[in-house]
C-alpha positions as CSV (number, residue, x, y, z in Angstrom):
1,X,10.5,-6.1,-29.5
2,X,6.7,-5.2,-29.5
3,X,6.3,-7.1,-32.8
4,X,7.8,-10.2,-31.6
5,X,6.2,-10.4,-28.3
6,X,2.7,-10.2,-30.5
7,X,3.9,-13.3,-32.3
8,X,5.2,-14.8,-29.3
9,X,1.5,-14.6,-27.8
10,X,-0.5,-14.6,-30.7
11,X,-3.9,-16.4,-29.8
12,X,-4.7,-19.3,-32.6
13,X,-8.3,-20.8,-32.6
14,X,-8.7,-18.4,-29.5
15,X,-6.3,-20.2,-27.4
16,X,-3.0,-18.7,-26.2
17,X,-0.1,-19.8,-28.1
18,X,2.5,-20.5,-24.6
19,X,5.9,-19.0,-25.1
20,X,9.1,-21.3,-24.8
21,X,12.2,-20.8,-23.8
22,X,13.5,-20.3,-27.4
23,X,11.0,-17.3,-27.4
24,X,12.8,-16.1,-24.4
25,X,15.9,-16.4,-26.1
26,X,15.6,-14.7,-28.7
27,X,13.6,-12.0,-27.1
28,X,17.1,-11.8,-24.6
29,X,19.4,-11.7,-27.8
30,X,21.0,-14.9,-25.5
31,X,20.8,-18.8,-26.3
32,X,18.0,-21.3,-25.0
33,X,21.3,-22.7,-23.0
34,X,21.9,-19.5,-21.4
35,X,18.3,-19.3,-20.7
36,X,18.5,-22.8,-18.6
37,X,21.8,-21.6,-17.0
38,X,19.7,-19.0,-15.7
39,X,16.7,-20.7,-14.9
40,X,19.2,-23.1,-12.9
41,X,20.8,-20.1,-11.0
42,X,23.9,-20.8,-12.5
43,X,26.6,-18.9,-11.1
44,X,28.4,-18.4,-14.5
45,X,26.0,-16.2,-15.9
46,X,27.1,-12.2,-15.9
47,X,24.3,-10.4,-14.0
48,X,23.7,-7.9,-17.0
49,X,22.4,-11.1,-18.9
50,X,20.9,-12.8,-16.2
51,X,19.0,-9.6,-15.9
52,X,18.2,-9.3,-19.9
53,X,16.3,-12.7,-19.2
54,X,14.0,-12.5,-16.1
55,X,12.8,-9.3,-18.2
56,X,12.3,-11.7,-21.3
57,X,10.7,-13.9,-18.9
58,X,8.4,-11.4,-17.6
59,X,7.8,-9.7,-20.3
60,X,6.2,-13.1,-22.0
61,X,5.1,-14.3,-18.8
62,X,7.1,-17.4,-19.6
63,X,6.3,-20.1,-17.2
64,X,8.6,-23.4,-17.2
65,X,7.2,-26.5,-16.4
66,X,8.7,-27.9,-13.6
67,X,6.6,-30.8,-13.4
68,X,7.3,-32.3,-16.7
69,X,11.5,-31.1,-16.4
70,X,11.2,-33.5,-12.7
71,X,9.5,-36.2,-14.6
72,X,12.1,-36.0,-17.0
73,X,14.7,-37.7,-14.3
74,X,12.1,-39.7,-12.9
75,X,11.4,-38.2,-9.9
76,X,11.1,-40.7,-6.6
77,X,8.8,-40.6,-3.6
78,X,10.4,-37.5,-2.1
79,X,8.1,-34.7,-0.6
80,X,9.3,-31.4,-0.5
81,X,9.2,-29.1,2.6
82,X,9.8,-25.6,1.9
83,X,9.9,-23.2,5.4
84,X,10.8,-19.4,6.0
85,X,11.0,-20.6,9.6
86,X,14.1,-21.8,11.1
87,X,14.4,-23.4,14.1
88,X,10.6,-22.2,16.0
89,X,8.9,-24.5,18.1
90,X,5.4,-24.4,15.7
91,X,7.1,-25.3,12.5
92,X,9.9,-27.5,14.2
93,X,7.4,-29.5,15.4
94,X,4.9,-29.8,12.2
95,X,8.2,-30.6,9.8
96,X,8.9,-33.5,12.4
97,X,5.3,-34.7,11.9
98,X,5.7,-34.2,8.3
99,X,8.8,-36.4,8.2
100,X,6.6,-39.0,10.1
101,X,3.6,-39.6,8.7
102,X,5.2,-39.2,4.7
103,X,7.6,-42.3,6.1
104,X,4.5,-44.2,6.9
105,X,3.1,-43.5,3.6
106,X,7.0,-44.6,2.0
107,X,8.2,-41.4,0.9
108,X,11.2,-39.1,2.1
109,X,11.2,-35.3,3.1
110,X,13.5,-32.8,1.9
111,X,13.6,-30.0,3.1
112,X,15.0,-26.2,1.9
113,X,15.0,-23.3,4.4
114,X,14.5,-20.0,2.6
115,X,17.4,-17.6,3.5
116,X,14.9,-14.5,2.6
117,X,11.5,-14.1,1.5
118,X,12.2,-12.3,-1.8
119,X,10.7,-13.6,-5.3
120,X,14.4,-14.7,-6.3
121,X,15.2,-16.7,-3.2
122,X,11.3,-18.6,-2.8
123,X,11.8,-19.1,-7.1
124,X,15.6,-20.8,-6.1
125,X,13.8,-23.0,-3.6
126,X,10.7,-24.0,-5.9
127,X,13.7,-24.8,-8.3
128,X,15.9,-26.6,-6.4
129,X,13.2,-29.1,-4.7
130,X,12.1,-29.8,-8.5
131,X,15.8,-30.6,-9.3
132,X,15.4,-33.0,-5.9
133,X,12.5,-34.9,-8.3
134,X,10.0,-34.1,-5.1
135,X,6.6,-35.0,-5.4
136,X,4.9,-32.8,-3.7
137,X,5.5,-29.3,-1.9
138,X,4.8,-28.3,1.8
139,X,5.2,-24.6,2.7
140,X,5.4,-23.3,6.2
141,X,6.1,-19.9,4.9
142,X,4.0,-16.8,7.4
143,X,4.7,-13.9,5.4
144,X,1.9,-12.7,2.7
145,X,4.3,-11.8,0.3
146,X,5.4,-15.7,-0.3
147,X,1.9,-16.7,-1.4
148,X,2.3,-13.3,-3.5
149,X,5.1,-14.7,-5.4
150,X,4.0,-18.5,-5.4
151,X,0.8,-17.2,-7.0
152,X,2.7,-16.3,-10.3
153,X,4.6,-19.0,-10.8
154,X,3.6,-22.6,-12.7
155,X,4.1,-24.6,-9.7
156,X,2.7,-28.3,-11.5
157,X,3.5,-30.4,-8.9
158,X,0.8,-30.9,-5.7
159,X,1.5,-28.2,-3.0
160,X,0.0,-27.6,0.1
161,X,0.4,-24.5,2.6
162,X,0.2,-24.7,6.5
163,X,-1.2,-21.0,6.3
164,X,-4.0,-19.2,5.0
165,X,-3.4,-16.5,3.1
166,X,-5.8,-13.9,0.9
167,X,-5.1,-14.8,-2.6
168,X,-3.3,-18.1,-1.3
169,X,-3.0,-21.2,-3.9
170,X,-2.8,-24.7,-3.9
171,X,-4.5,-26.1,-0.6
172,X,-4.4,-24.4,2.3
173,X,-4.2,-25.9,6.1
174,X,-4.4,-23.4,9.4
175,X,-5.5,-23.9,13.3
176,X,-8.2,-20.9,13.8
177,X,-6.0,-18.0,14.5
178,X,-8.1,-15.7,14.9
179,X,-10.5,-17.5,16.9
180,X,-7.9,-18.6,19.6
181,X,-7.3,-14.7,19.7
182,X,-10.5,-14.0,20.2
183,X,-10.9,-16.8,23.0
184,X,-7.9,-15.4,25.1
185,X,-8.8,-11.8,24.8
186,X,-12.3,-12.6,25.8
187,X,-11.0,-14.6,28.5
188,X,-9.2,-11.6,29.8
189,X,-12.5,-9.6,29.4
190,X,-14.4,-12.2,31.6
191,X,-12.4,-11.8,34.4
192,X,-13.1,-8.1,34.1
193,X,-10.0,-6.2,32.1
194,X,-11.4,-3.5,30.1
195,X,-8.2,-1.8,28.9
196,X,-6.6,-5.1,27.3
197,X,-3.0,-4.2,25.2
198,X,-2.4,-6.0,22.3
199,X,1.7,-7.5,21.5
200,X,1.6,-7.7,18.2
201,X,3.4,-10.0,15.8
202,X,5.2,-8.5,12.8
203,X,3.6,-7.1,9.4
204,X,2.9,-8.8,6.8
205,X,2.9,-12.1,9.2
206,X,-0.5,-14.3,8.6
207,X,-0.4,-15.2,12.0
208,X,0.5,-11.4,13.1
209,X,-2.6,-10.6,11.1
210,X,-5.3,-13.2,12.1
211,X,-4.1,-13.1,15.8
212,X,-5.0,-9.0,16.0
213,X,-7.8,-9.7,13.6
214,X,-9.5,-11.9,16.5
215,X,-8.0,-9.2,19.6
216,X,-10.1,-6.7,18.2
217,X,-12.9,-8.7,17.5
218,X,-13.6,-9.8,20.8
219,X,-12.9,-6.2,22.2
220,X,-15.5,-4.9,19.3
221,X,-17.8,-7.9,20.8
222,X,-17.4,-6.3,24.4
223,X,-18.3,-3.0,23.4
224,X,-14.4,-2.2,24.6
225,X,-12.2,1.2,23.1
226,X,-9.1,-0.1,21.6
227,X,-5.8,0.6,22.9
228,X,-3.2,1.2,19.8
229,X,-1.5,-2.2,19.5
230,X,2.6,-2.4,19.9
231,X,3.9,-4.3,16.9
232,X,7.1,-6.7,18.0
233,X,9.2,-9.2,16.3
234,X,8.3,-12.7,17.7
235,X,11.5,-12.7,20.5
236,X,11.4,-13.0,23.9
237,X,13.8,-9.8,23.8
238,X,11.7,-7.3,22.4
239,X,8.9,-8.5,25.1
240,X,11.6,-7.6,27.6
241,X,11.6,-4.2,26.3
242,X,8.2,-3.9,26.1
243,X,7.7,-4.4,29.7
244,X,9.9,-2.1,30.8
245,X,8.4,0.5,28.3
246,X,4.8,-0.6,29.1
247,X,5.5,-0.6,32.9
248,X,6.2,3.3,32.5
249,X,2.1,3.5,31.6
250,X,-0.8,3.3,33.7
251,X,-3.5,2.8,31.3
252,X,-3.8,-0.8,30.5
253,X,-4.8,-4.3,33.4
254,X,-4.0,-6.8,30.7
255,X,-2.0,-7.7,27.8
256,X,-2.6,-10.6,25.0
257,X,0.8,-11.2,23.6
258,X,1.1,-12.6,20.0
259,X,3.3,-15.3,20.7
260,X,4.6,-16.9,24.0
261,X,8.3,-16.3,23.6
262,X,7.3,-12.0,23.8
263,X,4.7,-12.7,27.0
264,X,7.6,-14.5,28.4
265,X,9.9,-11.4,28.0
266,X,7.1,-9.0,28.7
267,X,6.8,-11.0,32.1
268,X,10.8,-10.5,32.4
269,X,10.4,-6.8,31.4
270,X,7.0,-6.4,34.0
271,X,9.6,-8.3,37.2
272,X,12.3,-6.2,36.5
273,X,10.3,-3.1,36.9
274,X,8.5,-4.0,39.9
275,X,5.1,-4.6,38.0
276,X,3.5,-7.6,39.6
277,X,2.4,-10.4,37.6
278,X,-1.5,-11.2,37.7
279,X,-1.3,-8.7,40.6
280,X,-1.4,-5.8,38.9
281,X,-0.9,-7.1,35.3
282,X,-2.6,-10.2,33.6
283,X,-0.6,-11.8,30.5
284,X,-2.0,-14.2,27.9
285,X,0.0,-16.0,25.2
286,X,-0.1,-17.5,22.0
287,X,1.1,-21.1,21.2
288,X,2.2,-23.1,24.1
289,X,5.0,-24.1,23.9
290,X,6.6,-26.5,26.3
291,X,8.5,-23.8,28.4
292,X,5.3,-21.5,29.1
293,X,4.1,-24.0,32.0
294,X,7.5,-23.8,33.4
295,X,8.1,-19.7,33.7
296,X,7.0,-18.1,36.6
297,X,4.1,-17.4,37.0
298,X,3.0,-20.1,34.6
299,X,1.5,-18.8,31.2
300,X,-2.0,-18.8,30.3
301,X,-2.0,-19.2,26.3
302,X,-3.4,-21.3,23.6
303,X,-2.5,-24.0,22.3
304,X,-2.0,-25.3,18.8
305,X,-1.7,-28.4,17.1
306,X,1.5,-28.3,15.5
307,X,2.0,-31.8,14.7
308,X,-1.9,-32.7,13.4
309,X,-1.4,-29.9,11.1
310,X,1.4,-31.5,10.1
311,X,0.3,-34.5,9.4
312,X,-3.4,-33.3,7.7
313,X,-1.0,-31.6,5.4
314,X,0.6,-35.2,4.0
315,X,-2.9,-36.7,3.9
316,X,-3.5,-33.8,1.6
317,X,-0.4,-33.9,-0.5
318,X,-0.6,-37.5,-1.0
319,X,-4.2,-37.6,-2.3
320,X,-3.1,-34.5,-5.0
321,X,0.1,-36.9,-5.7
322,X,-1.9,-40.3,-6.4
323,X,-4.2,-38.0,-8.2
324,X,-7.0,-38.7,-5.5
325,X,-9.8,-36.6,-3.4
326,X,-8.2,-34.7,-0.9
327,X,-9.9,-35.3,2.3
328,X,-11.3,-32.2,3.9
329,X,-10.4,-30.7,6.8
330,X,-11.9,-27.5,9.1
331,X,-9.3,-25.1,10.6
332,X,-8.1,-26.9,13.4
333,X,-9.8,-25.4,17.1
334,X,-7.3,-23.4,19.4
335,X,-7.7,-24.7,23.3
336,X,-7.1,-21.7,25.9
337,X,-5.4,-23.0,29.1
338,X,-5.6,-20.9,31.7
339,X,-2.9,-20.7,34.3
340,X,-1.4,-18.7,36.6
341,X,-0.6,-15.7,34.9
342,X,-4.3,-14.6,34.4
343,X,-6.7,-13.3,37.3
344,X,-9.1,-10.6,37.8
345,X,-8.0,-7.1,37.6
346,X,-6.6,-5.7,40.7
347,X,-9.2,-2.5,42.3
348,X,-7.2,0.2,44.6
């Protein structure tokens, strides 16, 4: 194997020769068709063999070109959306933007939900929008791990991501995450909290990331000890617990949750323990979505652009497609709005 992987790599006039799928075939001991099947996710293929060629593949760093295997069919004016994020106010309401402004511009949005974030399942979706003849690529995928895997592969089509990510590729679009964190925790320290709690989003979440990223900064601005954050999964449920748990504590005024959905359920959890909310306890959101004006007491949080980002991200894509300039965009600027759920800290 060693000797033919030399030859399969061997550098000629100091330029890498590129292996093809015939090299991966034979390195496999499998045909070039098998090699498609499997490229294809065919559901034929026996997962020994499927198994002998992602190692061939990997082994030769074999990258198919996906552009020129769409161009075969003659792909249309169809832009592909590809989300982790299934049915969440933020990217709900950029894909419906999306959808929008690329029927302005005359082209169709398909769209494939990834059913996990592993490199197998974001590889079947890259695949399968290419088989769609797409365009273009939108992701609205959070997790660092995606831009990980997107990284390795050949991706020759224009793509665009709605996140920023260290080590992202292709162009990246993003509101100021951390900077709307830092606003609302700031806000909290103005009206004089100094033991602020942190709700964290998950690991591995950009958003999670950036949004504690700007927490701790403004607390580090303020001169202010940190209180070890409480990592939760986005839902309004594990809020609920979190009150309750938090309510048990007496050594914390305020709390900036991650998201709106777990200050909702922390609010929920605070009420059902007797915890009085801004009276003893202020809370501060993420994201504003259209319910957190509606809760009682109303949520102070900030608010994104969902559907700008949105649309920024076609302008984007559509300039890489014509094989124009992409127009240039700054991180989109988070707006706190302050509401009921905020006040100064309560002195016995």
């Amino acid at each position: 194997m060693g000797g033919f992987l030399e030859n399969a790599t061997e550098r000629t006039s100091g330029r890498r020769v590129v292996p093809s799928i015939r090299d991966v075939a034979r390195l496999a001991g499998v045909s070039h068709q098998t090699v498609s099947r499997v490229l294809n996710d065919h559901p034929s293929i026996r997962p020994e063999t499927k198994q002998r060629v992602l190692d061939a593949i990997s082994a030769l760093d074999y990258r198919p070109n996906l552009a020129a295997r769409a161009l075969v069919t003659s792909r249309s004016n169809v832009i592909g959306v590809m989300s982790a994020t299934i049915g969440e106010f933020g990217p709900a309401s950029s894909i419906a933007a999306i959808e929008e402004a690329a029927r302005d511009a005359g082209y169709a949005v398909t769209t494939v939900n990834l059913p996990a974030t592993t490199p197998e399942a974001i590889g079947a979706a890259v695949r399968q929008l290419v088989r769609e003849q797409i365009a273009g690529i939108v992701v609205l995928a959070p997790q660092v791990r995606v831009f990980h895997v997107l990284r390795g592969m050949a991706i020759d089509v224009p793509f665009v991501s709605l996140q920023t990510a260290s080590g992202a590729t292709g162009e990246t679009l993003a509101a100021d995450q951390v900077e709307g964190a830092r606003r609302a925790t700031a806000h909290l320290i103005g009206l004089g909290h100094r033991d602020i709690v942190h709700l964290a989003g998950p690991q591995d979440w950009i958003e999670a990331e950036s949004r504690m990223r700007g927490y701790l900064d403004a607390l580090r601005e303020a001169d202010l000890a940190t209180i070890a954050p409480i990592r939760g999964d986005w839902t309004a449920d594990f809020g609920h617990f979190a009150g309750l748990e938090l309510a048990r504590r007496g050594d914390f005024t305020a709390v900036f949750a991650a998201n709106d959905l777990m200050a909702i359920g922390l609010m929920h959890g605070f009420r059902d323990a007797g915890v009085d909310v801004p009276g003893q306890v202020s809370v501060v959101g993420f994201d504003d979505v259209p319910v957190a004006q509606h809760v009682w007491p109303p949520l102070t949080t900030v608010h994104q652009d969902f559907p700008e980002l949105g649309r920024r991200a076609v302008a984007i894509l559509l300039a890489g497609i014509r094989g124009e300039e992409a127009p240039r965009f700054g991180a989109l600027e988070p707006r706190l709005l302050t509401r009921v759920s905020s006040a100064a800290p309560h002195r016995a």
